[in-house]
N, C-alpha and C positions, 0 to 999 in steps of 0.2 A: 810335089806339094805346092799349091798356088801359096804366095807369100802376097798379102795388101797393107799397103802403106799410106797415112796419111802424110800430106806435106802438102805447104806453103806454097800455090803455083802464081804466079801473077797476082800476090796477095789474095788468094782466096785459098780456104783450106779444100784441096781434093784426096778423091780417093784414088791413090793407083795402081797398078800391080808391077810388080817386078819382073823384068825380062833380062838376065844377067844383071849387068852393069848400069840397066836402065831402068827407070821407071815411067810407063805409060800411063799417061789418062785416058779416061772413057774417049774422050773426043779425039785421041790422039797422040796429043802431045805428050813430048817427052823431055825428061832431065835426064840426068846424069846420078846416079847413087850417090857417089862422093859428093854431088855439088847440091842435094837439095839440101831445104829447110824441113826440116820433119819434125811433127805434131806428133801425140798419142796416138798410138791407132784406132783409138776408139774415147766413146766421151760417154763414161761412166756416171751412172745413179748413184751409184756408192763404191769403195771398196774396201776389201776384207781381206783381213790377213789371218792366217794359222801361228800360232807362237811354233812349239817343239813340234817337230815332224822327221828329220831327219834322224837317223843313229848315233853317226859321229856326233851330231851337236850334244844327243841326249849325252854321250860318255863325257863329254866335255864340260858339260856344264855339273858334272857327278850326279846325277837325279834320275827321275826314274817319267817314263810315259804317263802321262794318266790313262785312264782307262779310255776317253774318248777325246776327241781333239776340244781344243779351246782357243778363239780367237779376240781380235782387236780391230777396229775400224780406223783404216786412213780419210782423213777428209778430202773431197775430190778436190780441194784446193793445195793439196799437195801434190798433184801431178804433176810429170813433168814427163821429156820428150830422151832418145836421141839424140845424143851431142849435145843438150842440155847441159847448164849449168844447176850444180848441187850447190847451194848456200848453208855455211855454218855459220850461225850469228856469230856476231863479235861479242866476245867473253864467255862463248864456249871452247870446248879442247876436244870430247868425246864423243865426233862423229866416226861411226861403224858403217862401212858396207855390207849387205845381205843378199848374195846373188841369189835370187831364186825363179824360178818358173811361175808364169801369171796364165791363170786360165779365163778366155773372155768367153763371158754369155751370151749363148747367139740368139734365145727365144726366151721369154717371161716361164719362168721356172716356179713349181712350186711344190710339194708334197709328193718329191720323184724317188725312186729305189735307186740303189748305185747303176743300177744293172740300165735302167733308165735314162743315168744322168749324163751320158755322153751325146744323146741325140739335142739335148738343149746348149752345148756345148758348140760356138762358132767355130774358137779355135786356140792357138795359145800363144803367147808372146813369152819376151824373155823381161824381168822385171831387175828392181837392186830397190829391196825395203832398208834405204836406211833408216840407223838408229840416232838419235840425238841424244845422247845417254846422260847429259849435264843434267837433264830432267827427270831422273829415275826416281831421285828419292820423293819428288814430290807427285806422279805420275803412274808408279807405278802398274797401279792397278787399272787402270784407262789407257794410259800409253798415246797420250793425245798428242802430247808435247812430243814424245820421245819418238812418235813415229811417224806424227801426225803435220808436225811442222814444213811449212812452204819449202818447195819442191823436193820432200825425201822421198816420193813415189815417180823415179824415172820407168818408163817402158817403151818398149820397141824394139827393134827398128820396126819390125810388123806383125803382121797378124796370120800366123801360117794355120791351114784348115787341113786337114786328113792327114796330121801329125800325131805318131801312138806314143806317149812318154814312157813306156817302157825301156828301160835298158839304155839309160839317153845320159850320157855325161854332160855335167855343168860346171863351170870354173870362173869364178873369179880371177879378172888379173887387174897388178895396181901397178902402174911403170912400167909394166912388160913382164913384170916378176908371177905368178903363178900364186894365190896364196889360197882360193878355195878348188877345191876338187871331191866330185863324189859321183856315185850312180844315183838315177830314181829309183832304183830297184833297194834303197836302203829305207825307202818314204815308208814310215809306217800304216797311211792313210794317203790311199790314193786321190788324183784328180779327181776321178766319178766319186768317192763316199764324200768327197768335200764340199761338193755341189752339192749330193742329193742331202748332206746333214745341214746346212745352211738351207736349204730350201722345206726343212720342216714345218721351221717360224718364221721364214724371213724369205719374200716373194723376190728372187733375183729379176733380174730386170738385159733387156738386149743391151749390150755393152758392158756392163760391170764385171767388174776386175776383183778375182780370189788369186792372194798371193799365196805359195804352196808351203812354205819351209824353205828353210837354209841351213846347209852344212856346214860341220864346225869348220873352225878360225876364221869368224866376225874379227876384226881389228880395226882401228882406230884410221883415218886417213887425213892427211892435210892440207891446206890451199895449195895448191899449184899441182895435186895430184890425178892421175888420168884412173880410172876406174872403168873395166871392162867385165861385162860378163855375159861369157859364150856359150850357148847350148848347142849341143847338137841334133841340128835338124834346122833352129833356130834362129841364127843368126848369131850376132855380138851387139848389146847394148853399150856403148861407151858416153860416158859422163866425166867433170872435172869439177875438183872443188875449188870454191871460192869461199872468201870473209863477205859474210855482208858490210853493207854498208854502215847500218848504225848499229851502238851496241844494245846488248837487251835492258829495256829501261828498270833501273832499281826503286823506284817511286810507287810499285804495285807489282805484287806476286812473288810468288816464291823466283829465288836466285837458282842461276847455273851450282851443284856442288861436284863434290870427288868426295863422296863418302865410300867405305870399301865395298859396297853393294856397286857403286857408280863404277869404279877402276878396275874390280874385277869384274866384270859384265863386259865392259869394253877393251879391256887385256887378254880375258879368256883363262885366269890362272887365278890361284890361291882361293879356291872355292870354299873352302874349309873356315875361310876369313869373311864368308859375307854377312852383312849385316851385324859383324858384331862392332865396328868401330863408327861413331855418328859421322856426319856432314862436315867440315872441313871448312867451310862456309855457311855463316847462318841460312837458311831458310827463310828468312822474313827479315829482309832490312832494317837496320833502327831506324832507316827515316820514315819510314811507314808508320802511321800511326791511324784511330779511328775502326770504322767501322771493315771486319774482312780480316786484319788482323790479330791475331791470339792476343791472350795477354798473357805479357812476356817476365809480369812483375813477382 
C-alpha cells in the first residue's frame, strides 16, 4: 500500500513517498522518517467530523445511536501535523484525546451512493479529534470551541491509498500506556455511507478531511504528555501537549467551566449526573459589561 507524506524539504512543503525508513521526493531526494519535518498530508477545504459512531463509545456514554449519523465542523485552522505540538490554553484543564480514522477526498464528490463513495475516496490517514471540553457548556451544540480550537486536528504521518478499513485495529496510547482500543468492525456507519451522506448537501472537495468516530475512554491528558494513535495499516500519529502561552482572556466571552456535563464528558463516568448540576464558574465574567452580555440583574 503506497504511503505519501508531506514534509518540510529545504524549506519547501513536498510531496514524498515512503520507502522503509526513508522518504523520497519526486526529484530524488531523500530524508530520513525519524528526521523530517512533516506537514498534513493534505490541505483541506473543510473538515468534518461524525460525533457517536463507534459501540463502545455508545455503551459508555449510556445513550442510544440515532437513526442516522450527525456531525460537526473543525475549522482548517485547527490543523495540525505529526510530532506537532497540541496546545491547551492556559486556564483550561479538560483536554480529551480522540484516536480516530480520517478519510481524505480524492475527487470533488457530490450526490454519491455508498456503493459509489469509495472511488472519490484518495485514501485515509490516522487522525486524534481532540476535545477542549472547558467549552462544552457554552458550545455545545457547534462544538467550535470544543473541537474547533488551534491545533486540536493533528493528522498523519501520511496518506495510504488501497487501504480497506475493515477489520483494522486502532489505539490510542498516552506514555506508552494503551488507553483506546477497538475494531472498525464495531463503526456503525462505515467510511463509504459517510462520504456519500455528506455528499448529499455538501460538495466535498480533493483533500478534505471526514473524521470517522472514536472508541470509548476519551480521557483528559496534560502538558508534558506524548499522545499516539496507531492504526493498523496506518501508521502512528504522535503529538504532545503543551500550555499555551497566554491565558484565555476574561474581558469577552464566555469562560473555561467544569460543570457536570463538562467532567463527565471528559472523565467518561457518572452519566446519570449530566447536566443536572450548573457551571462551577460563571459563564460571563462580571467585568463584562455592555452590549453581547446578558443581563445578569
Amino acid at each position: 500500500m503506497p504511503e505519501y507524506r508531506r514534509i518540510l524539504l529545504d524549506g519547501a512543503a513536498v510531496q514524498v513517498i515512503r520507502h522503509g525508513d526513508v522518504l523520497v521526493a519526486g526529484d530524488g531526494r531523500e530524508v530520513e522518517v525519524d528526521r523530517a519535518v512533516h506537514l498534513p498530508p493534505t490541505e483541506p477545504s473543510k473538515i468534518i467530523a461524525v460525533h457517536l459512531n463507534y459501540a463502545s463509545r455508545t455503551r459508555e456514554f449510556m445513550t442510544r445511536l440515532p437513526p442516522a449519523p450527525t456531525y460537526f465542523q473543525k475549522p482548517v485552522t485547527a490543523l495540525n501535523a505529526h510530532q506537532g505540538a497540541v496546545v491547551r490554553p492556559q486556564g483550561c484543564r479538560w483536554l480529551n484525546y480522540e484516536g480516530e480514522i480520517v478519510v481524505v477526498v480524492g475527487r470533488t464528490c457530490r450526490n454519491v451512493s455508498p456503493a459509489e463513495a469509495g472511488h472519490y475516496i484518495a485514501g485515509y490517514t490516522v487522525g486524534n479529534d481532540f476535545g477542549l471540553h472547558d467549552f462544552r457548556d457554552t458550545d455545545a451544540g457547534s462544538m467550535l470551541r470544543v473541537k474547533g480550537s488551534d491545533t486540536l486536528a493533528p493528522v498523519g504521518p501520511g496518506l495510504v491509498t488501497d487501504w480497506d478499513f475493515r477489520g483494522k485495529t486502532l489505539r490510542t496510547i498516552v506514555n506508552g500506556d494503551v488507553k483506546q482500543e477497538a475494531s472498525t468492525d464495531e463503526m456503525e456507519w462505515d467510511m463509504h455511507y459517510l462520504v456519500a451522506d455528506i455528499a448529499r448537501t455538501i460538495t466535498l472537495a480533493p483533500g478534505d478531511l471526514l473524521f470517522s468516530g472514536t472508541p470509548a475512554n476519551s480521557r483528559p491528558v496534560q502538558p508534558g504528555d506524548v499522545v499516539e494513535v496507531e492504526v493498523e495499516g496506518l501508521g502512528r500519529l504522535t503529538n504532545h501537549i503543551v500550555v499555551g502561552p497566554t491565558p484565555i482572556r476574561t474581558d469577552v466571552g464566555a469562560q473555561p467551566t467544569e460543570s457536570e456535563d463538562v467532567v463527565s464528558t471528559a472523565l467518561g463516568g457518572d452519566w446519570e449526573f449530566r447536566g443536572i448540576r450548573t457551571p462551577s464558574r460563571d459563564l460571563y465574567p462580571s467585568t463584562v459589561a455592555g452590549p453581547g452580555r446578558p443581563d445578569t440583574a
